[in-house]
C-alpha positions in Angstrom: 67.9 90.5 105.4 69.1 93.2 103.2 71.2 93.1 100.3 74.7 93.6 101.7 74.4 90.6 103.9 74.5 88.5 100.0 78.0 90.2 100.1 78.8 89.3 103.8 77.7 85.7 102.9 79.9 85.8 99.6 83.0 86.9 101.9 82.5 84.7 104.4 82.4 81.4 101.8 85.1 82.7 100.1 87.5 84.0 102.9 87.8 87.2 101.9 88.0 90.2 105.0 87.3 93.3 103.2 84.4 94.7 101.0 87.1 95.5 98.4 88.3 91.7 97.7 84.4 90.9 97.3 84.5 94.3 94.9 87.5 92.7 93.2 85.7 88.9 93.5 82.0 90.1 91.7 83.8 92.9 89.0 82.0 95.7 91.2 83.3 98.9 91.9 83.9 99.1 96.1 81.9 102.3 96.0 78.7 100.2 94.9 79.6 98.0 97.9 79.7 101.0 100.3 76.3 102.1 98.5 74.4 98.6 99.2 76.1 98.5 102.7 74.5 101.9 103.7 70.6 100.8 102.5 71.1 101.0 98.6 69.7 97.6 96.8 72.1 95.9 94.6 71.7 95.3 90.9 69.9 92.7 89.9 72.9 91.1 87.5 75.3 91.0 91.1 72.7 89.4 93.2 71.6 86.7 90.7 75.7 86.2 90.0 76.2 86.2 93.3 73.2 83.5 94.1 74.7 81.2 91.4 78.2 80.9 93.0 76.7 80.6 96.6 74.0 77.8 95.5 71.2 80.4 96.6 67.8 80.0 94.6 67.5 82.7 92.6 63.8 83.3 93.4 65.4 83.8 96.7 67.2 86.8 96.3 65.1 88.4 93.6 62.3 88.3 96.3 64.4 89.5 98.6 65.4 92.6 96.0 61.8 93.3 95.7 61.3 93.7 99.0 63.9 96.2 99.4 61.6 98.0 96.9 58.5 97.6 98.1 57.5 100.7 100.1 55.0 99.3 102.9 56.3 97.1 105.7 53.6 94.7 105.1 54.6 94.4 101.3 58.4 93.3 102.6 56.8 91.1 105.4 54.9 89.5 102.7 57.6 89.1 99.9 60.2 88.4 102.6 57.9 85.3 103.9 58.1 83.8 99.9 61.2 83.3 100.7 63.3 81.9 103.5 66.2 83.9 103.2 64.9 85.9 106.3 64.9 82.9 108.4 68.7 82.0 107.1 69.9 85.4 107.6 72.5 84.3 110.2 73.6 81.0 108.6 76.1 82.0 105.6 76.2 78.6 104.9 72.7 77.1 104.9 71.1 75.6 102.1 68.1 78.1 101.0 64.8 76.7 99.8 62.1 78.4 98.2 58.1 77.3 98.0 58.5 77.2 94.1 54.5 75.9 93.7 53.6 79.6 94.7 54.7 80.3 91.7 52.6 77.8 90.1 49.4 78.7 91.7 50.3 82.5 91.1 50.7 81.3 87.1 47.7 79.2 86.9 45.2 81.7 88.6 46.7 84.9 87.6 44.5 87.1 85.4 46.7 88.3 83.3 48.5 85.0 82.5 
């Protein structure tokens, strides 16, 4: 999952048919639409807005964001199966959960903590 398909999901809960509407819908400029279509990772402030209107954790997508950064395969595989946006990929609709006591073990055993 990449971060365009956030805006595919948006349009599709919302009903809108073109990538300028969602530009419109999210105060985005359509070029920055175009940008994340062709590979480019969104901002953090439009995914996280756009996971608090489609009831996605935001955990979610900002693990999903960081594996669009991460530059090894196995790093995205690994970030990408934190989350289970990958497995919802083709259901715009589905309710998204995320393992939120990783986070808790990563707190209470991490060294710099």
């Amino acid at each position: 999952m990449r971060s365009y398909d956030l805006i595919t999901m948006f349009k599709q809960r919302n009903g809108l048919k073109s990538d300028y509407k969602a530009a419109q819908a999210l105060n985005i400029s359509r070029a920055e639409v175009s940008l994340c279509k062709s590979g480019r990772t969104l901002s953090e402030d439009v995914a996280l807005d756009i996971a608090q209107r489609l009831g996605i954790p935001e955990s979610d997508v900002m693990a999903l964001l960081a594996s669009e950064r991460c530059k090894t395969e196995h790093g995205r595989e690994v970030l990408l199966s934190m989350s289970n946006l990958q497995k919802q990929a083709g259901r715009a609709t589905a309710k998204l959960l995320f393992p939120l006591s990783f986070f808790a073990l990563v707190v209470q055993y991490c060294i710099l903590c």
